[in-house]
Structure formats: structure tokens, C-alpha cells
C-alpha positions as CSV (number, residue, x, y, z in Angstrom):
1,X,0.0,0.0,0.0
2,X,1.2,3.5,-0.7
3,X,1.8,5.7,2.5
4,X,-1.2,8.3,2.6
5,X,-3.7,6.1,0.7
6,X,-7.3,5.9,2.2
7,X,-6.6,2.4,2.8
8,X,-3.7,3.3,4.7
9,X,-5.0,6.1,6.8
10,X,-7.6,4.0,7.9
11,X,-5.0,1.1,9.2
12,X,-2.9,3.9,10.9
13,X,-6.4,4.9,12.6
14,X,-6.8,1.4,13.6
15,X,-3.6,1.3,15.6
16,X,-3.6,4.4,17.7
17,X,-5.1,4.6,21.1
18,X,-8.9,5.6,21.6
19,X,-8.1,9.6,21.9
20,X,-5.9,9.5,19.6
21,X,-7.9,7.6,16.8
22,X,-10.7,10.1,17.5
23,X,-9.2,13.5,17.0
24,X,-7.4,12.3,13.9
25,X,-10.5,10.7,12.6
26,X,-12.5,14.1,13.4
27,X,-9.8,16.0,11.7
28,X,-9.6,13.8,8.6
29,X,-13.3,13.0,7.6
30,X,-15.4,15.2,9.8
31,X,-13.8,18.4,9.5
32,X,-12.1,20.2,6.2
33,X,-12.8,18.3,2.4
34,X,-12.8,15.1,4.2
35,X,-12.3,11.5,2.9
36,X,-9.0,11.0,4.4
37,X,-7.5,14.6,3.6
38,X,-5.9,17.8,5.9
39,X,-6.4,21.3,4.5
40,X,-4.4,23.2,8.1
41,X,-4.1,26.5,8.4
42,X,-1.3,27.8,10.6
43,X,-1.1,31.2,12.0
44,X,2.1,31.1,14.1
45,X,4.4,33.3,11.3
46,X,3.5,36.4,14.2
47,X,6.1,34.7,16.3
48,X,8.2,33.1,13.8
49,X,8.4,35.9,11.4
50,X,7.0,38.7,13.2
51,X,4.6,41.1,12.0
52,X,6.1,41.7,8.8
53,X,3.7,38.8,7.3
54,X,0.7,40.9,7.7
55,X,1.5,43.4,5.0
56,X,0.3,42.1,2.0
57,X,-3.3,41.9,3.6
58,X,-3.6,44.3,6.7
59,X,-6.7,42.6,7.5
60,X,-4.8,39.5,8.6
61,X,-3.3,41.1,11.4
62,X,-6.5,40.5,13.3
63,X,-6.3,37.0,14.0
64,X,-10.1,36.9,14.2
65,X,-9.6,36.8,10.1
66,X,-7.7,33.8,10.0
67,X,-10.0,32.0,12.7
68,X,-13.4,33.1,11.0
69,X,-11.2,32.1,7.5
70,X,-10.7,28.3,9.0
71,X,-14.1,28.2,10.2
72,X,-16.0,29.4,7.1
73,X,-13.8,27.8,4.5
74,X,-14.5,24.7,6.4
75,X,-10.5,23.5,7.2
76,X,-9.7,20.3,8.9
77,X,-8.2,22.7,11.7
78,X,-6.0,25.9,12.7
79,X,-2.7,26.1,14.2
80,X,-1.6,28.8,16.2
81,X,0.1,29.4,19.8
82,X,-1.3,29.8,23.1
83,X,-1.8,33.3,23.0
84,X,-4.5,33.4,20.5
85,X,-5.7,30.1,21.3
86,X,-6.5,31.5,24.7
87,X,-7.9,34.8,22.9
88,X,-9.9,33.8,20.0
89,X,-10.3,30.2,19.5
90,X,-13.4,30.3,22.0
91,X,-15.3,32.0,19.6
92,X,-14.8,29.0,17.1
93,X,-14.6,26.0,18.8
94,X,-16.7,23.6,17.7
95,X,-16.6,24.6,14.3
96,X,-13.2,24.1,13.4
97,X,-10.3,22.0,15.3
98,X,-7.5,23.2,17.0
99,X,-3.7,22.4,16.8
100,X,-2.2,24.0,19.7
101,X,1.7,25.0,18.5
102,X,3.7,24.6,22.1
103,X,7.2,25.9,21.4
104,X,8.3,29.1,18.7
105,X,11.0,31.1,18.5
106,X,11.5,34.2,17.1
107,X,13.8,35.0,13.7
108,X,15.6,37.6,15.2
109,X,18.6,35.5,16.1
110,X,20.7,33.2,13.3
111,X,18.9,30.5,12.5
112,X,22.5,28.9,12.9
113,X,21.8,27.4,16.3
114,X,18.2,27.3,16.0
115,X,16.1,25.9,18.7
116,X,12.2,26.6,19.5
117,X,11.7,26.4,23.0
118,X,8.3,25.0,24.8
119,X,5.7,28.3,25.8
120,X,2.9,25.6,26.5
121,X,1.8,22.2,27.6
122,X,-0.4,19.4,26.7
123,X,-2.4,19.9,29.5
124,X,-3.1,23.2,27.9
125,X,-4.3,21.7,24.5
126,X,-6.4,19.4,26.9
127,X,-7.9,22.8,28.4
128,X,-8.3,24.4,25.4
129,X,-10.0,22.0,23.0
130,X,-7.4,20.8,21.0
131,X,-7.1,18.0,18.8
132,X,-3.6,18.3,17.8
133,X,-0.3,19.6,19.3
134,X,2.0,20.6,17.0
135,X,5.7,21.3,17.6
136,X,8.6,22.5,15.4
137,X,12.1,20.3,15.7
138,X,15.1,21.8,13.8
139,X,17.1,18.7,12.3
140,X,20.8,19.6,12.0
141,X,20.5,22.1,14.8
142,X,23.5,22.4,16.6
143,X,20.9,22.0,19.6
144,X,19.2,19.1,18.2
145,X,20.2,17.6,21.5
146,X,18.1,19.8,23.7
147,X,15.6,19.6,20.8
148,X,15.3,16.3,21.1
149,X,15.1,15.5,24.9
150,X,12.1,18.8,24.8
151,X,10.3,16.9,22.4
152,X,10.6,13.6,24.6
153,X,8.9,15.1,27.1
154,X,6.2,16.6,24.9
155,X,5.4,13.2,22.5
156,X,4.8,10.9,26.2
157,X,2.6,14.0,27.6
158,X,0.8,13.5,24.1
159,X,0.7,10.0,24.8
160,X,-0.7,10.2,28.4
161,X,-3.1,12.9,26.9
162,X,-4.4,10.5,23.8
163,X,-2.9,13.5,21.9
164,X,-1.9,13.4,18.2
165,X,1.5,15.1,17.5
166,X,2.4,16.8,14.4
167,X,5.8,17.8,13.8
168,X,7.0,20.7,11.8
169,X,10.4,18.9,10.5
170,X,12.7,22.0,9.7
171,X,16.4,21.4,8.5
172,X,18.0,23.8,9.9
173,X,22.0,25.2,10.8
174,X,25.4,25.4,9.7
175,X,25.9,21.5,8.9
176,X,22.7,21.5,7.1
177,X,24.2,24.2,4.9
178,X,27.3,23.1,4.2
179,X,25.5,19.9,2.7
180,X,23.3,21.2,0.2
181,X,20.3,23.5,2.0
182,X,17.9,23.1,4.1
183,X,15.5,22.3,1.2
184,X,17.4,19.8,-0.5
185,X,16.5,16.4,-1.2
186,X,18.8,15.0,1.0
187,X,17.5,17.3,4.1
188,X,14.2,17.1,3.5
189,X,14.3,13.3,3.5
190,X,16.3,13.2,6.8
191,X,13.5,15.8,8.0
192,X,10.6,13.3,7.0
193,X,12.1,9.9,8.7
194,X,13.3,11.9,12.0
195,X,10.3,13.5,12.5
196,X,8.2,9.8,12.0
197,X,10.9,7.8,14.3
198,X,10.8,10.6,17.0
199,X,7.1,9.9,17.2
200,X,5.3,11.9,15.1
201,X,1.6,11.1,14.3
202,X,1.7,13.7,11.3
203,X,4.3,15.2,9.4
204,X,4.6,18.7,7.9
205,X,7.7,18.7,5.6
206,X,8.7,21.7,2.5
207,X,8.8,20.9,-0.6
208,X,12.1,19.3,-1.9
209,X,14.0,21.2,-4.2
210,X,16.4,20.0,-7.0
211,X,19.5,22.3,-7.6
212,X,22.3,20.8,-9.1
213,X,25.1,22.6,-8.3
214,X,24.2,22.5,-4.6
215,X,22.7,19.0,-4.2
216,X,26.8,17.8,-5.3
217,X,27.3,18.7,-1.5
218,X,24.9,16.6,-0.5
219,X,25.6,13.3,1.4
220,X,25.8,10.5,-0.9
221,X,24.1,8.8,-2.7
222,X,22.0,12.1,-2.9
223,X,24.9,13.9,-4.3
224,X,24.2,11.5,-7.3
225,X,20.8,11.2,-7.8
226,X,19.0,12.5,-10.4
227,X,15.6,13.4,-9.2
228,X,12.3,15.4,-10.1
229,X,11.0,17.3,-7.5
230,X,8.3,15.1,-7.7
231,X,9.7,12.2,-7.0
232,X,12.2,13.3,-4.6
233,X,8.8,14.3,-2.6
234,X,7.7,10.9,-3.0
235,X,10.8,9.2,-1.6
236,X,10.3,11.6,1.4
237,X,6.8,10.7,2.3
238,X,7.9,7.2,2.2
239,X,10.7,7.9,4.2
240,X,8.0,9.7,6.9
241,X,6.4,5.2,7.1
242,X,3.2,5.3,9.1
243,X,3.0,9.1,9.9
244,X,0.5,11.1,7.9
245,X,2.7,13.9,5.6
246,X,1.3,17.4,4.9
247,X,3.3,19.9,3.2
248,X,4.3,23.9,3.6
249,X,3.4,26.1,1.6
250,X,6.0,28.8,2.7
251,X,6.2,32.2,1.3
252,X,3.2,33.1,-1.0
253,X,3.5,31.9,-4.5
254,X,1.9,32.6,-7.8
255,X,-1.8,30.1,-7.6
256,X,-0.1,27.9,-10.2
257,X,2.6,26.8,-7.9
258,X,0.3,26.5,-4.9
259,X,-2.1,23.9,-6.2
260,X,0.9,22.4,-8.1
261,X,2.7,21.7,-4.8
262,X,-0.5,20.4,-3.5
263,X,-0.7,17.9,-6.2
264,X,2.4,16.7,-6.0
265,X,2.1,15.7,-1.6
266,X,-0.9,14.0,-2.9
267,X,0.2,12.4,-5.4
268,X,3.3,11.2,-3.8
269,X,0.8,9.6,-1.2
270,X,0.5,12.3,0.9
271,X,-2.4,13.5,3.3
272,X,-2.7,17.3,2.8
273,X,-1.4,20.6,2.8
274,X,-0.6,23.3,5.8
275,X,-0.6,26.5,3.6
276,X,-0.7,29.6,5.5
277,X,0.7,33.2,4.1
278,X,-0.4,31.6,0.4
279,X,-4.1,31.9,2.1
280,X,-4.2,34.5,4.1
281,X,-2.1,37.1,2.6
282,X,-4.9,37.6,0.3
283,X,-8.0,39.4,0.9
284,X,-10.9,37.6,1.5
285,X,-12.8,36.9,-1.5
286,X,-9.1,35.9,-3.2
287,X,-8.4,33.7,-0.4
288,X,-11.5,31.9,-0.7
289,X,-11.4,31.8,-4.0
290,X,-7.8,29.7,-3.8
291,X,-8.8,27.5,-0.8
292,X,-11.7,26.6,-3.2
293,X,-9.0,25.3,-5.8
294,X,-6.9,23.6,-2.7
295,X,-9.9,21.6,-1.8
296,X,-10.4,20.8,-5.5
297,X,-6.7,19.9,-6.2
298,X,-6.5,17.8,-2.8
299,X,-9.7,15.5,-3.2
300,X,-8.6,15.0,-6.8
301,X,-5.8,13.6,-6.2
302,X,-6.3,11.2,-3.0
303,X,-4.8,8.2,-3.6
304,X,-7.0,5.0,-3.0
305,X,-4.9,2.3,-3.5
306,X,-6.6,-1.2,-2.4
């Protein structure tokens, strides 16, 4: 069976704990275009990026616009930190899910020696309504150490909690660099099977990129493959096993490459997409107007492999 199938999403269901299975379930068929698909929208970039992001589209810098976005567009959920979670979410819950983020960072610092440290707990998720928790892990970090025993302590409070846990698998630091990017192939990949043996439930991964001249830095074999896009994005969702994969969608793109880099997660056996500035940076009418296309693109291209 292809990873990210119907089929498969449905066996992976089958083997997760009671609290687990049901906030996944609610988040994959009950909520957003359904039949075994995410459509996430995070709202986190005011911490990670600052408020630069909003911009494009003043409106969005009321987060009550992204929240009433998730809700009416009808998403599978909304990600966001405990701040707004606290402040707005109450208004909407019940009529859209909720991934509570639990550790950010802000980009004022080199991402060099990145590390996101915890702001929140799974007891607050519990509080608050959540179905998800979703945490950022920098692979390559110079700190990956301290990254990794934080996110110990996070995935068993999930599992005590009946909590899914969706890492945000970021290559990040000076190694990473020095071997071809943080969205090379080769990073990317080691981002998708880290994430999956560390425990994640889901996935969120960016989109491989193939350049040449740096990918010949890469570790090997990767500094000898010669790869699509496309399928290096399928060797990374197989690479994430029995965790769900949904991809970034980054800075905002032109519509073409949005719905073309949801296609491609899907068709590499993917479950979904976790597009954020390429939604909301647009005024509202545009915005549905594309989400309308992702839900289109997505449920087109589920894969339903016996």
C-alpha cells in the first residue's frame, strides 16, 4: 500500500489509542474536504516571522480573520500558539479543530543554532479543546540535543493525553548548509524519517528542491541522484512510514505553484497541505477563492490504492 492512501490512513487509525484515533478521525473526515484529507491553516508566522507577514493583507493582522477564514472555508483545523488560542479560539470551537503550537522562536537570532523552546503544555491543549499539538524540531540544529530531549517530554505527555503530535520537520544550521540547503533532497528526507521515528503522528515537511550545483554537497548517494522534485517528494513521504505527511506552503506563491505543490504531496501519497501566508495574505474573496482550488486539487488527487 502507498503511505497516505485511504486504505492506509484508515490502518494507521486502527492502531492508535482511543483519543488519539478520534481526533485524527474528526480532523480527517469530519472536518475540512474530508475523505481522508488535511487542509491546516497555521497562523504562528506572528512569532516566527513577526509582524512583517501581515503586510500584504492588513486585515490578517487581526487573528479573528484567519480564525473566521478556518471556520467558514471549512479547514480540517488551525494552528496557532497559546496566546491566541486562549484569545480567539473560543469564539470558534466547535466549528473548526484546534492544533495548539507549544514551542516558537522568534527570527531575530541566526537561525544557525536554531532551537524553538516550549511556551505551552499538553495539559493546555487538553484545556483548550485541541485535537492536535504541533511542535517545530530543527534537524541539524546544533541544539538538536536539547531539541530532542524537549520533544521527549512533549510526545509521552501526548501519549498520556491521547494527543496526536504533528511535527513541523525543519532542516535547519550550519551542517545542514554546508550539505546542500535546508530544502534539499537530502534534508528534506532526513527531515521526513526523523520527524516519523521521534514519534510523530503527522508530518509537515517543505517541498524538496532539486538544484544541481548544490545538491553535489549533499551526502551521498544524494549527491548522485537524479531526481524530479516530484519524486524526490515521494521518496520523502515514504521515508515519513506510518505518519501522515502534509506539506508547507512557505512564502506566498503565484496560484499555479500552490495547487501544483498540492498535487504533487498528494500524489506522492500524501495527506494534505498546511498552507498559510499563500491563504491568508490575500483578501478575502481571493483567499476563498484559492482555498476553493486547494480543496479541489486535494480530493482529486487522493490516492486509493486497495
Amino acid at each position: 500500500m502507498e503511505a497516505g492512501s485511504v486504505t492506509e490512513q484508515k490502518s494507521l487509525l486502527e492502531r492508535l489509542p482511543a483519543g488519539k484515533k478520534a481526533r485524527l478521525h474528526r480532523m480527517l473526515y469530519e472536518f475540512g474536504p474530508g475523505n481522508g484529507t488535511l487542509m491546516l491553516l497555521p497562523i504562528d508566522q506572528g512569532i516566527e516571522h513577526g509582524p512583517r507577514d501581515f503586510f500584504p493583507n492588513p486585515a490578517s493582522k487581526d487573528p479573528d480573520y484567519q480564525f473566521r477564514l478556518a471556520a467558514e472555508a471549512g479547514y480540517s483545523a488551525i494552528a496557532c500558539q497559546i496566546g491566541m488560542a486562549e484569545k480567539y479560539y473560543p469564539d470558534y470551537a466547535g466549528q473548526v479543530p484546534l492544533i495548539l503550537k507549544v514551542n516558537a522562536k522568534t527570527d531575530i537570532p541566526s537561525s544557525a543554532h536554531a532551537f524553538s523552546a516550549c511556551n505551552a503544555s499538553v495539559e493546555d491543549a487538553v484545556r483548550l479543546g485541541a485535537d492536535a499539538i504541533g511542535y517545530t524540531l530543527y534537524v541539524g540544529s546544533p541544539r538538536q540535543d536539547e531539541d530532542l530531549a524537549q520533544l521527549r517530554e512533549v510526545r509521552e505527555d501526548c501519549d498520556r493525553f491521547g494527543m496526536p503530535l504533528v511535527i513541523w520537520s525543519y532542516p535547519r544550521g550550519e551542517a545542514i548548509d554546508a550539505k546542500g540547503g535546508a530544502t534539499s533532497f537530502y534534508a528534506i528526507d532526513y527531515a521526513a524519517r526523523l520527524a516519523m521515528e521521534m514519534g510523530a503522528d503527522v508530518v509537515k515537511i517543505n517541498m524538496p528542491t532539486i538544484n544541481p550545483e548544490k545538491d553535489r554537497d549533499a551526502q551521498p548517494p544524494y549527491n548522485e541522484m537524479e531526481v524530479t522534485a516530484d519524486e524526490a517528494m515521494r521518496q520523502c513521504v515514504e521515508s515519513a512510514g506510518r505518519a501522515l505527511v502534509v506539506l508547507s506552503g512557505g512564502s506566498k506563491v503565484d496560484d499555479e505553484t500552490v495547487l501544483g505543490h498540492a498535487r504533487s504531496v498528494m500524489q506522492a501519497g500524501g495527506s494534505g497541505v498546511i498552507f498559510g501566508r499563500n491563504v491568508w495574505q490575500r483578501e478575502w474573496n481571493d483567499a476563498l477563492e484559492i482555498i476553493g482550488k486547494i480543496k479541489e486539487t486535494l480530493l482529486a488527487n487522493v490516492s486509493r490504492t486497495p
